[in-house]
Each structure stands twice: as C-alpha cells, then as structure tokens.
N, C-alpha and C positions, 0 to 999 in steps of 0.2 A: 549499449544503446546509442551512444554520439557516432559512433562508426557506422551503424548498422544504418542510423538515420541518414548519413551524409550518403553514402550510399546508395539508398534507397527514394531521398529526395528528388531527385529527378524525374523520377514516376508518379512523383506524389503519392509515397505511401509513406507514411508516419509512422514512426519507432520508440514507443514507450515502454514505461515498466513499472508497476504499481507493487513495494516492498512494503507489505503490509508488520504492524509488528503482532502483539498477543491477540486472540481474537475471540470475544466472550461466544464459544460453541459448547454444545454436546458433547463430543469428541474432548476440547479441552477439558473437561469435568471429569473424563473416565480415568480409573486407575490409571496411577504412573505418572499423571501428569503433575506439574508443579502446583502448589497451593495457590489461590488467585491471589493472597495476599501477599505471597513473595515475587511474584510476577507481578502486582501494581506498585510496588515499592518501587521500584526499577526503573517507572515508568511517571513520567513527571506530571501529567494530565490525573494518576494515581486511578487508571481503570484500562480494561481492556477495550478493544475497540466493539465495535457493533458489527454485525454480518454487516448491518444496512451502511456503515459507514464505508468499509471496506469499498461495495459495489458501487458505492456513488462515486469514489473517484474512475474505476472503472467507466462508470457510465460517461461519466465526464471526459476521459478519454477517446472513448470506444463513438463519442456524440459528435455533431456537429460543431457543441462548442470546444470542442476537442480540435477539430481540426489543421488547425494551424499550432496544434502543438507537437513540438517533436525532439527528439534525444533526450528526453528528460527521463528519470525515476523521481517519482512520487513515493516518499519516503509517509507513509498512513499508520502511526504507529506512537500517537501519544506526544511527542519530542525525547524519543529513546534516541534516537538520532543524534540528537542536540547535547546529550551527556558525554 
C-alpha cells in the first residue's frame, strides 16, 4: 500500500487496504468452518466483527472523510493484530 500510494500520490489517487479479521457471516456458520468460540478466543474484543463494521471502515475510506488518507491498512479485526 505505501509504495503504491507514493506512486499514485501525484494523481491524487489514494491507496488503502482494509484487513478485516473473523467476520460474524452465513458462510462463517457453514460446515468446516471453526467453532465461533475458538475463533473469539483469539480475538481480544472476544467476538467476531459485524458485516456493518467491516463496511464502515470501507465507507470511511472509499468517503470524503477518507480522502486525505493514504498508504495505510486498517487492520478491522477485534486487536488480533495487537497479540
């Protein structure tokens, strides 16, 4: 993302990356997937995130208040990061 932004800075086009971590879905529910409770173990907040959480930092990106943000990942995942 820092490369692609310096890059791409001059244009004024912005380069982010939103690294979502578990994400309470349908899909995550179906066979095969991990039990949510050993997936919230894991996860210091102790839950998965929300679709709606997910998309708001998107939106926040993708927004005008976004705009002057750039090379960054937004790390959306509880403070799984942080471990």
């Amino acid at each position: 993302m820092r490369a692609l932004a310096i890059e791409l800075a001059p244009h004024q086009i912005t380069c982010n990356c939103v690294a979502p971590g578990a994400v309470d879905t349908v899909r995550g529910a179906s066979a095969g997937a991990l039990p949510s409770t050993l997936v919230e173990k894991g996860v210091p907040l102790g839950r998965k995130a929300s679709v709606d959480e997910i998309s708001a930092a998107v939106r926040y990106l993708a927004g005008p208040d976004g705009r002057y943000t750039t090379g960054q990942t937004l790390h959306v995942n509880g403070g799984v990061f942080l471990t």
